[in-house]
C-alpha positions as CSV (number, residue, x, y, z in Angstrom):
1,X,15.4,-55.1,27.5
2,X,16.9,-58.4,26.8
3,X,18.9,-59.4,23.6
4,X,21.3,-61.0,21.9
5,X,24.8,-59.1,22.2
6,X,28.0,-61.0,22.4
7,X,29.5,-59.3,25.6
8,X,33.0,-59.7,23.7
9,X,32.2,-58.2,20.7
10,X,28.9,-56.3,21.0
11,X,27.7,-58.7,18.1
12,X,24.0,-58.7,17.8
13,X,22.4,-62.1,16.6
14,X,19.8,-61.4,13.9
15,X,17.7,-64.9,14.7
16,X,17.5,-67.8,16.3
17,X,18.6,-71.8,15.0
18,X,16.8,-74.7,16.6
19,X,18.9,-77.8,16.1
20,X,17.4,-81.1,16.0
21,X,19.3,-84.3,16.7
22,X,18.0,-87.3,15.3
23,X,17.4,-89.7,18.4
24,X,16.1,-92.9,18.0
25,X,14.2,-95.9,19.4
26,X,16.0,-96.4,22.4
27,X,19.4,-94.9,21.2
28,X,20.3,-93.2,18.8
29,X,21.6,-95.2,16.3
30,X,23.1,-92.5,13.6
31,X,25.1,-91.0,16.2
32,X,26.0,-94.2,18.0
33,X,27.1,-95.7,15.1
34,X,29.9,-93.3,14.1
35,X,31.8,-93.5,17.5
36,X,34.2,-96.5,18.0
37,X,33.7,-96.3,21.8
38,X,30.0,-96.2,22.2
39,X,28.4,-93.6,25.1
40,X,27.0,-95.3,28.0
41,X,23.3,-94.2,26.5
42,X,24.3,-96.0,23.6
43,X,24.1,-99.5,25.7
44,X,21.2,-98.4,27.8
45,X,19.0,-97.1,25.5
46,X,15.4,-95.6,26.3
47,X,12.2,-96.1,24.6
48,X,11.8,-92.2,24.4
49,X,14.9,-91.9,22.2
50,X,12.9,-93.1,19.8
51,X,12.6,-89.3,17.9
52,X,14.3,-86.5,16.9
53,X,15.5,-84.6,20.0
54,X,16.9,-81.2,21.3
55,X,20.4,-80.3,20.3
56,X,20.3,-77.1,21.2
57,X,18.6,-73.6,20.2
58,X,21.6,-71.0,19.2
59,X,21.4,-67.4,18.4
60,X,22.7,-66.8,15.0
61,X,23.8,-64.0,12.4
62,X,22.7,-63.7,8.7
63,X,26.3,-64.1,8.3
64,X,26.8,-67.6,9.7
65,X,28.5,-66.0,12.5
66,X,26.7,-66.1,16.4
67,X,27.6,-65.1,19.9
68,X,28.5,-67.3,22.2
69,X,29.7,-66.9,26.1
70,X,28.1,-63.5,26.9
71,X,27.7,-63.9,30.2
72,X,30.1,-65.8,33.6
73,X,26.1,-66.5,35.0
74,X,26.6,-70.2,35.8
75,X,24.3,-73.1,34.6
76,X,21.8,-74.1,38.1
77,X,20.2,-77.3,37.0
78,X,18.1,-76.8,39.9
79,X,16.7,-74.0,38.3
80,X,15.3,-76.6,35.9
81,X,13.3,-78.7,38.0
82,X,9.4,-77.7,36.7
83,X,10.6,-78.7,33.3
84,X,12.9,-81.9,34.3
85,X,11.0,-84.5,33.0
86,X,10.3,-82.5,29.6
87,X,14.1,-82.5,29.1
88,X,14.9,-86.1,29.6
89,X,13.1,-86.9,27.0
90,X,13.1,-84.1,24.4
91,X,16.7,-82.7,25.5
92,X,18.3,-86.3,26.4
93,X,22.2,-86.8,27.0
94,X,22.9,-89.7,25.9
95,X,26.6,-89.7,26.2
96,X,25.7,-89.4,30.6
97,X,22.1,-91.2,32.1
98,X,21.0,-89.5,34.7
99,X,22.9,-92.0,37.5
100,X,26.1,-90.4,36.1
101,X,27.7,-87.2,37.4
102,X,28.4,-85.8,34.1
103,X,24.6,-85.9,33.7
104,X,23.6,-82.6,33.4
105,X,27.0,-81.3,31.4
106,X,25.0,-81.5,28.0
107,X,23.0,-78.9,29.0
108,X,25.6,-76.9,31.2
109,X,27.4,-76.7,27.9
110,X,24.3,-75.3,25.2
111,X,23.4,-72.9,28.5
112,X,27.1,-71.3,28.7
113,X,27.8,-71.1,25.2
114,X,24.8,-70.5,23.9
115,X,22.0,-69.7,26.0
116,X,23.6,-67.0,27.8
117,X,23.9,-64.9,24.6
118,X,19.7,-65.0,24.8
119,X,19.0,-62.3,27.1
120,X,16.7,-65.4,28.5
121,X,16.7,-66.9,32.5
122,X,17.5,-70.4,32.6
123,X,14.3,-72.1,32.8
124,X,13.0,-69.7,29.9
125,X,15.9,-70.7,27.6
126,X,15.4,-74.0,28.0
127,X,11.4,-74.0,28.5
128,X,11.0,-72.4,25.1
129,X,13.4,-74.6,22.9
130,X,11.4,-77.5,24.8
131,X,7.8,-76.0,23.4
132,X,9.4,-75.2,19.7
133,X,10.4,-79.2,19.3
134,X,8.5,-80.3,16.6
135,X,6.9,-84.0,16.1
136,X,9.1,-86.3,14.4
137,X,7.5,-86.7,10.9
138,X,5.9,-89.7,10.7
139,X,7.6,-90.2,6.9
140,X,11.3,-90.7,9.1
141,X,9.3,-93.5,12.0
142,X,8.0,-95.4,8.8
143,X,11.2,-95.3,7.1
144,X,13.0,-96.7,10.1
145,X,10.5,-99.1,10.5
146,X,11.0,-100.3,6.9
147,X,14.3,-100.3,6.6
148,X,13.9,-97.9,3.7
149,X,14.5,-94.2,2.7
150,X,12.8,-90.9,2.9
151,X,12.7,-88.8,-0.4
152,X,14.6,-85.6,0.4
153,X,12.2,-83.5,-1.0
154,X,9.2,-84.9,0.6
155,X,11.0,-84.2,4.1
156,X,11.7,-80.6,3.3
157,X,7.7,-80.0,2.6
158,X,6.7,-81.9,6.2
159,X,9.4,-78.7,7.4
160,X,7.4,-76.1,5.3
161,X,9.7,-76.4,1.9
162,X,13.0,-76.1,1.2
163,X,13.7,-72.1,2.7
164,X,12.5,-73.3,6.1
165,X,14.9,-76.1,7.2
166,X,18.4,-77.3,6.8
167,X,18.8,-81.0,6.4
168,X,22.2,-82.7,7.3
169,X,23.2,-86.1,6.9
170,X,26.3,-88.6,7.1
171,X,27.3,-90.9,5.4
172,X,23.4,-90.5,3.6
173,X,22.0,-91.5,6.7
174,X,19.7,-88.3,8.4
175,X,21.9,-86.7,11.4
176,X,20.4,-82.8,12.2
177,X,17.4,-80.9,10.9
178,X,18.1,-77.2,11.3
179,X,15.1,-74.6,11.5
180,X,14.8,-71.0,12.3
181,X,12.9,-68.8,14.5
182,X,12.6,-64.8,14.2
183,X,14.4,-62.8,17.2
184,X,11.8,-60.7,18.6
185,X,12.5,-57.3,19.5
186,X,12.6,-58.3,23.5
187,X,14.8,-61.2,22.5
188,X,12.4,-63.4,23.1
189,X,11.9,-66.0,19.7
190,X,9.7,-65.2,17.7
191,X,7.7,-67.9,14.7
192,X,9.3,-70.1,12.1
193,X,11.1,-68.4,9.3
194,X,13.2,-68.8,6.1
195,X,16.6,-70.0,6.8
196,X,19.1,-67.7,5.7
197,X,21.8,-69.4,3.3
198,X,24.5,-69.5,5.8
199,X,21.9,-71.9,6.8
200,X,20.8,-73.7,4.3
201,X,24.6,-74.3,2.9
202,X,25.1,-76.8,5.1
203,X,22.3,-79.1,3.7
204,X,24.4,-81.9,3.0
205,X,21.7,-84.8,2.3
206,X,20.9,-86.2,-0.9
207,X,17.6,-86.7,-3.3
208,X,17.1,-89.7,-0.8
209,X,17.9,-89.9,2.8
210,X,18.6,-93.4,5.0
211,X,17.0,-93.6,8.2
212,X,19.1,-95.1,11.1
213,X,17.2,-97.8,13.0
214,X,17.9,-99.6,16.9
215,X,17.5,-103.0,14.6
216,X,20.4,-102.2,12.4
217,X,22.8,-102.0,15.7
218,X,21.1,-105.0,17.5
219,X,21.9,-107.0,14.1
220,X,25.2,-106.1,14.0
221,X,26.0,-107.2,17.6
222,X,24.4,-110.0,17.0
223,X,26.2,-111.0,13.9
224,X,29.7,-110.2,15.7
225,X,28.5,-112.6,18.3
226,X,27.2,-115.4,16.0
């Protein structure tokens, strides 16, 4: 029966974390904007971008502490092929397009680290954090439309209050939403649940959140040239 040990530790992970990188447009402009040496996705952005994307999905303890390389089983990205297409857009690496070599090092690194502490194959792992993405609320598209902000509450209740997700920002502008899944007893992950407070303690947006937009970028190259 699979679960979630850590083969160094015999550490058992009590629930799962699905991490949520805000992706926008056809970069993403939040975590573009905070590198001095922009990622070649950053220059040759995709329409798809334009969401919240995959991070990763992590097995986790009550205590804040997870597992993490529990197995030497080595990431086949071959292995991935029914569900390609369903990662390059909800599961993007931007820092490598798919031309590069490094392409497929994104998800080499969640599958080592992380994955492998699932009890999952590779094409589940990744298969099932694919079908738990949820919809970008359509509160954070309007904000970035309108160059205007997203009341921190509000957010919360589109994630099912404020037990269920974990909202982290810089610099006040929206970087990660953080939910949980239960850890079914065949390690396989289960529905939604309340974040634990190792959690929800790192929250770090305020009462209102800025929304990171292509346009802001675009105006500030624009402005550097003029």
């Amino acid at each position: 029966t699979p679960s979630l040990v850590d083969a160094s530790t015999g550490q058992k992970a009590d629930f799962f974390s699905l991490l949520q990188l805000l992706e926008k447009v056809t970069f993403q402009p939040e975590f573009c904007s905070e590198k001095h040496e922009a990622p070649e996705g950053c220059h040759h952005p995709k329409q798809i971008w334009d969401r919240l994307t995959i991070h990763g999905l992590w097995p986790n303890n009550d205590d804040g502490t997870y597992p993490q390389n529990c197995s030497n089983e080595k990431f086949d990205l071959t292995s991935l092929q029914p569900i390609r297409d369903e990662l390059e857009q909800q599961w993007p690496n931007i820092k490598a397009l798919p031309n590069s070599a490094s392409h497929g090092e994104f998800w080499e690194h969640e599958w080592s680290k992380h994955g492998t502490c699932t009890g999952l194959s590779q094409l589940e792992y990744f298969s099932k954090a694919v079908k738990m993405l949820m919809p970008t609320p359509s509160i954070v598209k309007d904000a970035e439309t309108q160059h205007s902000v997203v009341k921190k509450d509000d957010l919360l209740a589109v994630y099912g209050g404020a037990q269920l997700a974990a909202l982290v920002c810089k610099k006040n502008y929206l970087s990660e939403v953080r939910v949980c899944h239960q850890k079914e007893t065949d390690g396989n992950v289960g529905e939604r649940m309340d974040c634990p407070q190792s959690i929800l303690r790192e929250s770090s947006c305020g009462s209102e959140i800025r929304i990171a937009s292509f346009r802001m970028e675009e105006e500030e190259e624009s402005a550097a040239v003029e």
